[in-house]
C-alpha positions in Angstrom: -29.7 -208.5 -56.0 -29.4 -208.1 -59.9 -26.9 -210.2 -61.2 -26.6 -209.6 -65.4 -23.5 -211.2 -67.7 -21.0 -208.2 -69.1 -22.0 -206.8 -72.0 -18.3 -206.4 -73.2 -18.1 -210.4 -74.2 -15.7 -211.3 -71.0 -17.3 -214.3 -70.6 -18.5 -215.9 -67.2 -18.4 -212.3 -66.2 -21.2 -211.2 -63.6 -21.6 -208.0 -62.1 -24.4 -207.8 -59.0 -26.2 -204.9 -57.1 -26.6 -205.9 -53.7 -29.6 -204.7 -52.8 -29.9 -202.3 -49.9 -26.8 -201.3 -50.6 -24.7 -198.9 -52.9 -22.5 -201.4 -53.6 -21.5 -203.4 -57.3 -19.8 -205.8 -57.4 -18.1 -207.6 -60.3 -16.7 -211.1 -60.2 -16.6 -215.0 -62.0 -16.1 -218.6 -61.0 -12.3 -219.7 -61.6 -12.7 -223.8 -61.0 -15.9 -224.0 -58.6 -14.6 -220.8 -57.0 -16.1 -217.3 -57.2 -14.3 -214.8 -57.4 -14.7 -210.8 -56.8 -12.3 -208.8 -59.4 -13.7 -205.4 -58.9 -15.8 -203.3 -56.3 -17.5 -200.2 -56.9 -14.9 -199.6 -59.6 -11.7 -200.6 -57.5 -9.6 -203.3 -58.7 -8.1 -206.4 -57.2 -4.5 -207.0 -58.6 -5.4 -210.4 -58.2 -9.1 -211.6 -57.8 -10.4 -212.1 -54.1 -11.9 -215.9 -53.1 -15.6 -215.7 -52.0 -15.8 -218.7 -49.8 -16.1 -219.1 -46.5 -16.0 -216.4 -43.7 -15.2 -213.0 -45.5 -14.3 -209.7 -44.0 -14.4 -206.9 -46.7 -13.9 -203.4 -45.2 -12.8 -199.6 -46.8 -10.2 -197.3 -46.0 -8.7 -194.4 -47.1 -5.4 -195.4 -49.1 -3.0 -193.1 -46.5 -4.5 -195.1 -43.5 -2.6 -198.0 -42.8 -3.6 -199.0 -39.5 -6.6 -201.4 -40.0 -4.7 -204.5 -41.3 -2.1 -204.1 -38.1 -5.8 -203.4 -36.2 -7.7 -206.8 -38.0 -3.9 -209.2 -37.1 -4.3 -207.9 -32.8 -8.0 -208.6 -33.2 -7.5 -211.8 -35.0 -4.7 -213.2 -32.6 -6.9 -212.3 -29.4 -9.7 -214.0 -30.7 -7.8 -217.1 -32.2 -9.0 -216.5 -35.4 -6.7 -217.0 -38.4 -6.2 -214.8 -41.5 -6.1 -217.6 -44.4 -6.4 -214.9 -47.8 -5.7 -210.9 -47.7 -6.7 -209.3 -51.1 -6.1 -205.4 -51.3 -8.1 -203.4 -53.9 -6.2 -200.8 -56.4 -7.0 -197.2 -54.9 -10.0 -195.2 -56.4 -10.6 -191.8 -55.3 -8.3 -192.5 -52.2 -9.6 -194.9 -51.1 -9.0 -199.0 -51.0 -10.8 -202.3 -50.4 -9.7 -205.1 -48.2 -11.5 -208.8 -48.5 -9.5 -211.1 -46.4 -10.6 -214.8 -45.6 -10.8 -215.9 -42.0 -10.6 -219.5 -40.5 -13.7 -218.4 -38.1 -16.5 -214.9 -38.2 -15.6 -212.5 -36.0 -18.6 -212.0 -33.6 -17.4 -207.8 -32.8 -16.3 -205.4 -35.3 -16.2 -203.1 -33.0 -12.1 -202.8 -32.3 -12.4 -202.3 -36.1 -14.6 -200.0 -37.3 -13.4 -196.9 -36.0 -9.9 -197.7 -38.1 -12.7 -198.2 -41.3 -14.6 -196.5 -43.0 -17.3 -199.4 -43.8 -16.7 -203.0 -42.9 -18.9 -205.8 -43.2 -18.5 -209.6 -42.9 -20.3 -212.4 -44.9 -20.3 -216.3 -44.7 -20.3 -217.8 -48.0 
């Protein structure tokens, strides 16, 4: 997608439109890391690791079942939650990105606890 530095002077700042998607992300490299700090205007407390197997998925803020949901799915598949990263809420709603050991090859136990949820390997 587009990837253009901050115009605000925060450097090593890098925001990217993923194309074919309405998604913006905004992130930097901490070490030889990148990092996500915001997407679509929500905020991680902390910034999120992009390395590896990711699952990133949306919920509403007042629905907390998909993390209990992802923990039954992870154990049945022996898969092992190494990073969870929770977004600040925006319009009720909140993002997840949490690292795995292994991709998840169904979503489908998950999605209808979700409102989007996609996974990349980085």
């Amino acid at each position: 997608g587009d990837v253009a530095p901050e115009s605000d002077g925060s450097a090593g700042l890098l925001q990217v439109a993923l194309q074919g998607t309405p998604h913006r992300a905004t992130g930097m490299v901490q070490g030889s890391t990148p990092v996500l700090r915001e997407l679509n205007g929500a905020t991680f407390k902390q910034p999120a690791p992009l390395a590896g197997p990711i699952l990133i998925y949306r919920t509403k803020a007042s629905e907390p079942s998909a993390l209990p949901t992802l923990a039954g799915l992870l154990g049945k598949v022996g898969v092992h939650l190494q990073s969870y990263h929770s977004s600040g809420t925006v319009a009720g709603e909140q993002w997840s990105i949490v690292g795995l050991s292994a991709p998840l090859s169904n979503l489908g136990e998950l999605k209808p606890r979700v409102m989007e949820v996609f996974q990349l390997h980085l």
